[in-house]
C-alpha positions as CSV (number, residue, x, y, z in Angstrom):
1,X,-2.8,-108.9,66.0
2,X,-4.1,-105.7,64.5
3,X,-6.3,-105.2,61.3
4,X,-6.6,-101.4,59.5
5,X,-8.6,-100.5,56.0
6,X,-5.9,-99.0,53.9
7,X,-5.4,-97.3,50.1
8,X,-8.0,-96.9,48.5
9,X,-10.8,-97.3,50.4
10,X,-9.8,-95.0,53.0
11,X,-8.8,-92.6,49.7
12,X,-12.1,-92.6,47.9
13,X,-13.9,-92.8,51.4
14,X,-12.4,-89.2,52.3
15,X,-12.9,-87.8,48.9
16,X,-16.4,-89.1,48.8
17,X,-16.0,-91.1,46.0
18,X,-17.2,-94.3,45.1
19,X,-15.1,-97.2,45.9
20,X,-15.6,-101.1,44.9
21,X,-12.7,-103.0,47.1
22,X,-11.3,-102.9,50.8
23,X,-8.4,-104.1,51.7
24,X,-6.7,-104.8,54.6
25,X,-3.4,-104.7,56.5
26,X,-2.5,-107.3,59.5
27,X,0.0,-106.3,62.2
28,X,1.4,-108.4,64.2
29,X,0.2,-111.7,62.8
30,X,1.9,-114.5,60.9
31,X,0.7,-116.7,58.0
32,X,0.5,-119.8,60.6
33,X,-1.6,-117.8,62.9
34,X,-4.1,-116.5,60.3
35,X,-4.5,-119.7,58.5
36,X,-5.4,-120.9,62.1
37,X,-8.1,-118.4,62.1
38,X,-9.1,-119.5,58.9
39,X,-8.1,-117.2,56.6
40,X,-7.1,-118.6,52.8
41,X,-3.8,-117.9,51.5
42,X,-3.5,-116.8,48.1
43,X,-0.3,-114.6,47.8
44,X,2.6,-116.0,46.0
45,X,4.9,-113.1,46.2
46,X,4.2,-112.0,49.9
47,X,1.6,-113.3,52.7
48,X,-2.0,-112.3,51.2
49,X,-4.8,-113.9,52.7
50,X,-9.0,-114.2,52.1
51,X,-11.2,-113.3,54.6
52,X,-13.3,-116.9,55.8
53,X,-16.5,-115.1,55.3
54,X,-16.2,-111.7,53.4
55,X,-13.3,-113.2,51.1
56,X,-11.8,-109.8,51.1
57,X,-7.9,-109.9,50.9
58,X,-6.3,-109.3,54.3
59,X,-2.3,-108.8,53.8
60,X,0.2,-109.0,56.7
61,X,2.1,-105.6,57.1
62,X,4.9,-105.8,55.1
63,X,8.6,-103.9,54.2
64,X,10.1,-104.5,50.8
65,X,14.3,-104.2,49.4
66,X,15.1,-103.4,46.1
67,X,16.7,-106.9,45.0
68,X,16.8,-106.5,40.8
69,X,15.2,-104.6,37.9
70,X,11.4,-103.5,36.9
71,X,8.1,-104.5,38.9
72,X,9.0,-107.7,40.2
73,X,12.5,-107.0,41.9
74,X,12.0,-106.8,45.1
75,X,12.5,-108.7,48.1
76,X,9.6,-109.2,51.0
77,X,9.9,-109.2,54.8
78,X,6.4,-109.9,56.7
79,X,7.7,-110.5,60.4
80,X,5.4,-109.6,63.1
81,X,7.5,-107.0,64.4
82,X,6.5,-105.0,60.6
83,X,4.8,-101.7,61.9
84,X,1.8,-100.2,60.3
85,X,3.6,-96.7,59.3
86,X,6.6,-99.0,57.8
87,X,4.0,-100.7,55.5
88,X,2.4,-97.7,55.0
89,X,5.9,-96.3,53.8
90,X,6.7,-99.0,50.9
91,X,3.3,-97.1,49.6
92,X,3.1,-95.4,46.0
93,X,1.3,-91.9,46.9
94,X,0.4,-90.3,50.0
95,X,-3.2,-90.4,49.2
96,X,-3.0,-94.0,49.3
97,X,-0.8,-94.7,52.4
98,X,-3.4,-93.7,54.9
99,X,-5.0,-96.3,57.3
100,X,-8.1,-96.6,59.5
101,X,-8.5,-98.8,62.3
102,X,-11.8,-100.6,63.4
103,X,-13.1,-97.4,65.2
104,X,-12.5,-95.0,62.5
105,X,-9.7,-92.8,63.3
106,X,-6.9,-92.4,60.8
107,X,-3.5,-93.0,60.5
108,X,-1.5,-90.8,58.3
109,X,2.4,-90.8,59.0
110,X,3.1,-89.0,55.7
111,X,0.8,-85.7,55.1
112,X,-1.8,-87.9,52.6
113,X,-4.7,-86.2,54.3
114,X,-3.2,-82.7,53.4
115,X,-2.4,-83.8,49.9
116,X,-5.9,-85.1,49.9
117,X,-7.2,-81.5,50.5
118,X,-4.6,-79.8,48.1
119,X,-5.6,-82.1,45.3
120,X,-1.6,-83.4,45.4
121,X,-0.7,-86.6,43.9
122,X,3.0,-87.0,45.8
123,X,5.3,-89.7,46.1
124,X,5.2,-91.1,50.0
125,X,9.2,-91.5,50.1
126,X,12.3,-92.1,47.5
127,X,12.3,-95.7,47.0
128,X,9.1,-94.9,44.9
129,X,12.0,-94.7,42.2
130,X,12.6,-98.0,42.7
131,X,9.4,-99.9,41.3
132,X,8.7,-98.3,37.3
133,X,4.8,-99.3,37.2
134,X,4.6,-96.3,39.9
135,X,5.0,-94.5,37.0
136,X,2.0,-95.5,35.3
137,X,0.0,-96.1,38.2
138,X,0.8,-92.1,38.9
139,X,-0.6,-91.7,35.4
140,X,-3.6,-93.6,35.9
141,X,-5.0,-91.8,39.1
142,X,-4.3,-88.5,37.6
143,X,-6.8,-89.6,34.7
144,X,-9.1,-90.6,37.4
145,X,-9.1,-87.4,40.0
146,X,-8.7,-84.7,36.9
147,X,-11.7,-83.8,37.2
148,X,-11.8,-83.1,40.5
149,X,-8.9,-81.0,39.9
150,X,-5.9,-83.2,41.2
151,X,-2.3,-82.6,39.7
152,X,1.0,-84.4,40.0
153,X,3.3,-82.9,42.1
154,X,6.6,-81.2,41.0
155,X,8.8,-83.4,42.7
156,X,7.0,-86.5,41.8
157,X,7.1,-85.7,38.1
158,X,10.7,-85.0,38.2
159,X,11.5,-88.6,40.0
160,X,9.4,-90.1,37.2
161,X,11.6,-88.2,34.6
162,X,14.9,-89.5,36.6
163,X,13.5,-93.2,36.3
164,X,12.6,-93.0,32.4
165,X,16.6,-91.3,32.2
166,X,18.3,-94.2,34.1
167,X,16.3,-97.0,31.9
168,X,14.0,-98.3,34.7
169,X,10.9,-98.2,32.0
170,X,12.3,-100.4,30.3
171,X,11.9,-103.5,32.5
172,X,8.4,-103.4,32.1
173,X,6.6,-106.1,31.5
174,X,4.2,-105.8,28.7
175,X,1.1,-107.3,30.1
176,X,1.6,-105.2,33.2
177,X,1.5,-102.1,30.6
178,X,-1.8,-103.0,29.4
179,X,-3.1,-103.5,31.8
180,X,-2.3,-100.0,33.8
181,X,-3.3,-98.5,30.3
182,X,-6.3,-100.7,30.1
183,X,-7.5,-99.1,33.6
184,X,-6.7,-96.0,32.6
185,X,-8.6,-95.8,29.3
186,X,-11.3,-96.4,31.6
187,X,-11.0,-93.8,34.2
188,X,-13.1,-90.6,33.5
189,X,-10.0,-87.9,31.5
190,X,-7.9,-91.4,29.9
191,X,-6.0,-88.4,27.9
192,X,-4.5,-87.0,31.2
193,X,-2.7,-90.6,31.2
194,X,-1.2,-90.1,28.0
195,X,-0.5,-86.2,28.3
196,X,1.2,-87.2,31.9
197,X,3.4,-90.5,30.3
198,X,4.5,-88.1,28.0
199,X,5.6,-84.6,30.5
200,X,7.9,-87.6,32.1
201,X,8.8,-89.3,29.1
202,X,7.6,-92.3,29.6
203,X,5.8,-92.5,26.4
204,X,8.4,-92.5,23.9
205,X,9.5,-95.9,25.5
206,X,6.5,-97.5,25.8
207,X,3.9,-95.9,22.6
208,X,6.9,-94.4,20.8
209,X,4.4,-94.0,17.8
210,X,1.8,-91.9,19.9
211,X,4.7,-90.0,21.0
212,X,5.8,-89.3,17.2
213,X,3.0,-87.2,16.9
214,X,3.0,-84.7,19.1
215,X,5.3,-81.2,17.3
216,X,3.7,-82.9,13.9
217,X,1.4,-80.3,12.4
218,X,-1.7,-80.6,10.0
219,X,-3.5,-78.2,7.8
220,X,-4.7,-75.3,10.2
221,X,-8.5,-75.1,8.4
222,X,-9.2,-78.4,9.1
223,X,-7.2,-78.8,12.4
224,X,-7.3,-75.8,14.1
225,X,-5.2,-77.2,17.2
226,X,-2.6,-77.9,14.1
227,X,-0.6,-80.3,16.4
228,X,-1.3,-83.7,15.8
229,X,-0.6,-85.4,18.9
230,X,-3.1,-82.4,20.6
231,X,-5.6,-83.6,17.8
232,X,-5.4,-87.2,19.2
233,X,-5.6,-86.0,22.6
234,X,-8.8,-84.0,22.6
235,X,-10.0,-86.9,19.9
236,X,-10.0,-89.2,23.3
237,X,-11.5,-86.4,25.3
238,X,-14.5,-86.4,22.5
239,X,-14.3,-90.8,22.8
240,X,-14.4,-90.2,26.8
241,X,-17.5,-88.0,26.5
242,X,-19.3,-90.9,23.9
243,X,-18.5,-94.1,25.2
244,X,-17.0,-95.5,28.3
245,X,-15.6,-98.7,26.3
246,X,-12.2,-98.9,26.6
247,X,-12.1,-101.0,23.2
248,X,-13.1,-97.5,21.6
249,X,-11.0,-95.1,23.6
250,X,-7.9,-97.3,22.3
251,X,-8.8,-97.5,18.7
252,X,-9.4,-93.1,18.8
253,X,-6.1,-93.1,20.3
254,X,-4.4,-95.3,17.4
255,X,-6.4,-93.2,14.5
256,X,-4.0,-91.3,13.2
257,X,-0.5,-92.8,13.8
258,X,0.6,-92.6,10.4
259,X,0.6,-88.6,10.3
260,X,3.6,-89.6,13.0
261,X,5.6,-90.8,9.6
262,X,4.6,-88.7,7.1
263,X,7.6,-87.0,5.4
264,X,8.4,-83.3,6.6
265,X,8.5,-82.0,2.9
266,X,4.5,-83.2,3.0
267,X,3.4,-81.2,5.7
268,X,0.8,-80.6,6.8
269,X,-0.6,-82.6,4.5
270,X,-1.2,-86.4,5.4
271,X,-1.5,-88.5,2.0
272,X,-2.3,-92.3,2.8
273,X,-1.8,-91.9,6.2
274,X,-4.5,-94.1,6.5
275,X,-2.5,-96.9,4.9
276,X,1.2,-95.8,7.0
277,X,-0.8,-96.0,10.3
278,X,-2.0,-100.1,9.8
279,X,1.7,-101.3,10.7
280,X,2.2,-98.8,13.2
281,X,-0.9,-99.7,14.9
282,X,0.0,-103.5,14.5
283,X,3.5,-102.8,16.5
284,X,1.9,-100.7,19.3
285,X,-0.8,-103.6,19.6
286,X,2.3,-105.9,20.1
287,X,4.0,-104.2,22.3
288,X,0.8,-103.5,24.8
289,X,0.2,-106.9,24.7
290,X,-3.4,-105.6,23.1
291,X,-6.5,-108.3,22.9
292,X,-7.4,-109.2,19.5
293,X,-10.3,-107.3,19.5
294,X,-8.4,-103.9,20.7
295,X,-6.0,-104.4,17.7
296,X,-9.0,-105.4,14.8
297,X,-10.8,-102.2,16.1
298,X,-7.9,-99.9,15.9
299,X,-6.9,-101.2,12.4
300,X,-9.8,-101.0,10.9
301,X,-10.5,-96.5,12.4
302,X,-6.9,-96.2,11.4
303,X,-7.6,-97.8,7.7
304,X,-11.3,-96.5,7.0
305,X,-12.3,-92.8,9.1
306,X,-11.8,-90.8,6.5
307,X,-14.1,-93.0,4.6
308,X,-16.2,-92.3,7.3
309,X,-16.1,-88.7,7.2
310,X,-16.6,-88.5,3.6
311,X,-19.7,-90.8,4.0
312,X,-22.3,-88.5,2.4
313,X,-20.1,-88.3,-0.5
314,X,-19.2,-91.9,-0.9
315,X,-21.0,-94.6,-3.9
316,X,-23.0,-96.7,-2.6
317,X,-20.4,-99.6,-3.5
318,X,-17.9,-98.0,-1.7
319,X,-19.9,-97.9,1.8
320,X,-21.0,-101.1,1.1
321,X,-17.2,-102.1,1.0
322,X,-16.7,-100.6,4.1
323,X,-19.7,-102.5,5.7
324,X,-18.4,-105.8,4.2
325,X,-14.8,-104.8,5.9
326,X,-16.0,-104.1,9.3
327,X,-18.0,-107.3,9.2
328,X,-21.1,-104.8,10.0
329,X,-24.1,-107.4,9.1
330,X,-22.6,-110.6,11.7
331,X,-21.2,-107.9,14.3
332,X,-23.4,-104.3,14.0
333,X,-21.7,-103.4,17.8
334,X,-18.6,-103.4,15.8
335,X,-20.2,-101.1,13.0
336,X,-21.6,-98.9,15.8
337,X,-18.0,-98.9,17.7
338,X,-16.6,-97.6,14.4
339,X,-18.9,-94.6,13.9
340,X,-18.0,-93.3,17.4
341,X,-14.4,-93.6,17.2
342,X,-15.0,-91.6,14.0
343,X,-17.1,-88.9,15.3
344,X,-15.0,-88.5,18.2
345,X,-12.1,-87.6,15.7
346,X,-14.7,-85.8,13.8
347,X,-15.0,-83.8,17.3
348,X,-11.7,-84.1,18.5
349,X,-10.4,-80.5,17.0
350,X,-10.3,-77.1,18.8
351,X,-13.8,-75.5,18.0
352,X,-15.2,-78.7,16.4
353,X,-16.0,-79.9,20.0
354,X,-20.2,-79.2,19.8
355,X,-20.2,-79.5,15.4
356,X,-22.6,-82.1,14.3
357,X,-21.9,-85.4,12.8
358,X,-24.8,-86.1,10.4
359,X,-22.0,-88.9,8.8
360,X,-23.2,-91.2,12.1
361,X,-26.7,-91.4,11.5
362,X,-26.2,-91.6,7.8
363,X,-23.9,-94.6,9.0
364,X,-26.1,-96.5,11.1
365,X,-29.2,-95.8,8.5
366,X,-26.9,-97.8,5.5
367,X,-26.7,-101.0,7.9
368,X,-30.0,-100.7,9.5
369,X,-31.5,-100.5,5.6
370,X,-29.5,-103.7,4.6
371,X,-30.3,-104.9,6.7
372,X,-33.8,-105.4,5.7
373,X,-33.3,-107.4,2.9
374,X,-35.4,-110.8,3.2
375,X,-32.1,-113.6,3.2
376,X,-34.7,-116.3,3.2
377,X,-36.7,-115.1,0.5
378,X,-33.5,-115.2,-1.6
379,X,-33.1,-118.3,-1.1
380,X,-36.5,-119.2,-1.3
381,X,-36.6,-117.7,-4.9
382,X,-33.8,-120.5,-6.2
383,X,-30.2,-118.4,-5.6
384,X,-27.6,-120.8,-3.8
385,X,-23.6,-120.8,-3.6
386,X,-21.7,-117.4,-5.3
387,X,-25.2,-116.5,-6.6
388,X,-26.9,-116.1,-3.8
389,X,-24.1,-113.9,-2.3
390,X,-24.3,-112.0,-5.6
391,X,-28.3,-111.2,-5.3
392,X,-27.8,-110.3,-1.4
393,X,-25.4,-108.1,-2.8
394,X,-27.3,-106.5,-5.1
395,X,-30.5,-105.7,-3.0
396,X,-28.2,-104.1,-0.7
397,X,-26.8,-102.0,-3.4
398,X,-30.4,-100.8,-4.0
399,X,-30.9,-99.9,-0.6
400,X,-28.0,-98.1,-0.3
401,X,-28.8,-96.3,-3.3
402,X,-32.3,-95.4,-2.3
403,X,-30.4,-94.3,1.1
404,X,-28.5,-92.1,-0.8
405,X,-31.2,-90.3,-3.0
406,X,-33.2,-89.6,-0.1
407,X,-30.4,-87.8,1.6
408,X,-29.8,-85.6,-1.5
C-alpha cells in the first residue's frame, strides 16, 4: 500500500498558490484493508475513504470505461493491481494529474509540470472527450489562473468544440451546471468562464440567452464597446473588481438579456428591454438550477438598473417604489447588492471603467434617510392598520424629498 498527494494540492503547491484541500490516492490497497485501518468509507460511486484522524478523503487508485452518456456514465475498476500513472491518466488536465509521494518528489507521467511553467491548461489524454463537465471544469480553472496568465490550449479547445458538435453537453445535469458555474463566478476573472463556454460553444446549449447577445449592437455613445455580449462581459469584470459574491456576479451577468431579443429593425436601441429580460432571466434561472435568491436578485437588476442610473433624475415616489420593490427597509444587503450590480454595468463599458457613480451614494443615502423615520412614534401618535402604512409612507416621501433638494 502506497499513499501520494495528488491534483490540486500538488497544482497550487507548485504555483505557489493558496490551496484549501488535499487529497489522496491509495495504491495497492482495497476497501477491506483500509476499513481495517480504520479509514471511513464514504464513496458511492467508487472506493473513497476518510482519514481516522485528519478526515481527509483518501481514494484507492482507480481506472474508469466509458459505459453511457454525460457525467455519470462511467464504469469504475479499483483493483490493487491499479497503477498510480493509470489513475493519474483518467485525469482532466495535466496540471492536475501530478502526484507527490510522502518524501516530496513528484510524479508527472504526462508533461503537467511543463504545462505548469508554460501557463498550458491541456487535456491529459483523449478520453477527456468522454466526460462533458470537463468542459466546464476547463472553463472554470481558466477563470481562476487568468490572471496569472494561463490559456487553454489549442488542442484542448478544439476537443471541447468536437464534444458540444456530437451532443455530449447535453447530458448535463443541471445541478452539476450550477454548480461548476457557481465556482466559477467565484474564481478571480468569472468572465474568462463565460468568454471560454462560448469559443467552444458550449454556451448556446447551456445560457442560450447569454449567448444571444453577443454580435447584438447598442448605441455607440453610450456603449462604446457597441457589442452587447462584450458589454456584459466587462460588466462582470467591473462586478469581479466590487464584490466577490457570487449572488452579484450572476445577477450583472443576467442584466441585460432582453437586448438579446430586441428586434433588428430597433437597433441599437433597446426599448423595454428591461421588461423582455424578466422571462428570459426566469428560464436561465430554471435551467441552472439557480437558488431563489440568485433568481430574485437577477430579476429585480434586470427589471430596475436603469432606474438606477437615472436616480438623480427620478421623483421621489418613484425611488421610493423601487425601495418598496427591492424590499430595501427588511433586507438593506439586498438594497446594497442592487447598487453594485448597477454600478458595475454603469462601469462595465469600454472607457467607463474608472467614471464615477455618484447614483450609488445617492442610493444608499435615500434608504439610510428612511430609514430614520421614528416607526414607534407613529404608532405612538394613534396611526394603526392601512393608516399607519400610509403616514410611514409619507415621512419617507419627505425625506426623500429633502434628499433630493439637497442634491440639487
Amino acid at each position: 500500500m502506497k499513499i501520494f498527494l495528488v491534483g490540486g494540492a500538488v497544482r497550487d503547491k507548485l504555483l505557489g498558490y493558496p490551496s484549501t484541500e488535499n487529497d489522496w490516492v491509495v495504491t495497492g490497497s482495497s476497501p477491506d484493508a483500509m476499513q481495517a485501518l480504520g479509514y471511513t468509507p464514504v464513496g458511492k460511486d467508487f472506493p473513497v475513504f476518510l482519514h481516522p484522524h485528519t478526515k481527509e478523503e483518501y481514494a484507492l487508485a482507480r481506472t474508469e470505461r466509458k459505459s453511457g452518456h454525460g457525467y455519470g456514465g462511467f464504469t469504475f475498476y479499483c483493483g490493487e493491481n491499479v497503477t498510480l500513472e493509470e489513475d493519474l491518466r483518467r485525469r482532466d488536465l495535466t496540471i492536475n494529474a501530478i502526484a507527490e509521494t510522502p518524501e516530496g518528489e513528484l510524479v508527472d507521467p504526462y508533461g503537467g509540470q511543463q504545462d505548469l511553467q508554460n501557463r498550458l491548461l491541456r487535456h491529459v489524454d483523449p478520453a477527456f472527450a468522454e466526460d462533458p463537465l470537463r468542459i466546464l471544469r476547463v472553463a472554470r480553472f481558466a477563470a481562476r489562473y487568468h490572471h496569472l496568465g494561463f490559456t487553454v490550449a489549442p488542442e484542448t479547445l478544439q476537443l471541447m468544440q468536437h464534444m458540444v458538435d456530437i451532443g455530449e453537453v447535453d447530458h448535463l445535469v443541471k445541478e452539476r451546471v450550477w454548480k461548476e458555474t457557481e465556482r466559477a463566478l467565484g474564481e478571480q476573472s468569472p468572465w474568462i468562464y463565460i468568454d471560454l463556454l462560448r469559443q467552444c460553444g458550449a454556451l448556446k446549449v447551456l445560457m442560450p440567452e447569454v449567448d444571444a447577445l453577443f454580435g447584438v449592437p447598442q448605441t455607440a455613445t453610450h456603449h462604446p464597446e457597441i457589442d452587447t455580449g462584450i458589454h456584459t462581459l466587462l460588466s462582470l469584470q467591473q462586478a469581479s473588481l466590487l464584490s466577490e459574491q457570487t449572488l452579484i456576479r450572476f445577477a450583472v451577468l443576467c442584466h441585460d438579456l432582453g437586448k438579446g431579443t430586441t428586434p433588428e429593425a430597433e437597433w441599437p436601441r433597446h426599448i423595454a428591454h428591461e421588461t423582455r429580460s424578466l422571462p428570459l432571466v426566469k428560464r436561465l434561472a430554471d435551467r441552472l438550477a439557480a437558488p431563489r435568491e440568485y433568481r430574485e436578485l437577477a430579476l429585480l437588476v434586470a427589471e430596475f438598473h436603469t432606474h438606477a442610473h437615472r436616480a438623480l433624475e427620478l421623483k421621489p415616489a418613484t425611488v421610493l417604489k423601487v425601495l418598496k420593490k427591492l424590499d430595501a427597509f427588511r433586507r438593506p444587503g439586498r438594497w446594497e447588492a442592487f447598487i453594485l450590480c448597477c454600478e458595475a454595468d454603469a462601469r462595465g463599458r469600454t472607457g467607463f471603467e474608472q467614471r464615477d457613480y455618484p447614483q450609488a451614494d445617492y442610493l444608499r443615502a435615500a434608504l439610510t434617510h428612511c430609514q430614520q423615520i421614528d416607526a414607534k412614534a407613529i404608532a405612538a401618535a394613534g396611526y394603526t392598520g392601512a393608516a399607519f402604512g400610509e403616514e410611514i409612507d409619507k415621512q419617507r416621501l419627505q425625506q426623500l424629498t429633502a434628499l433630493k433638494e439637497k442634491n440639487h
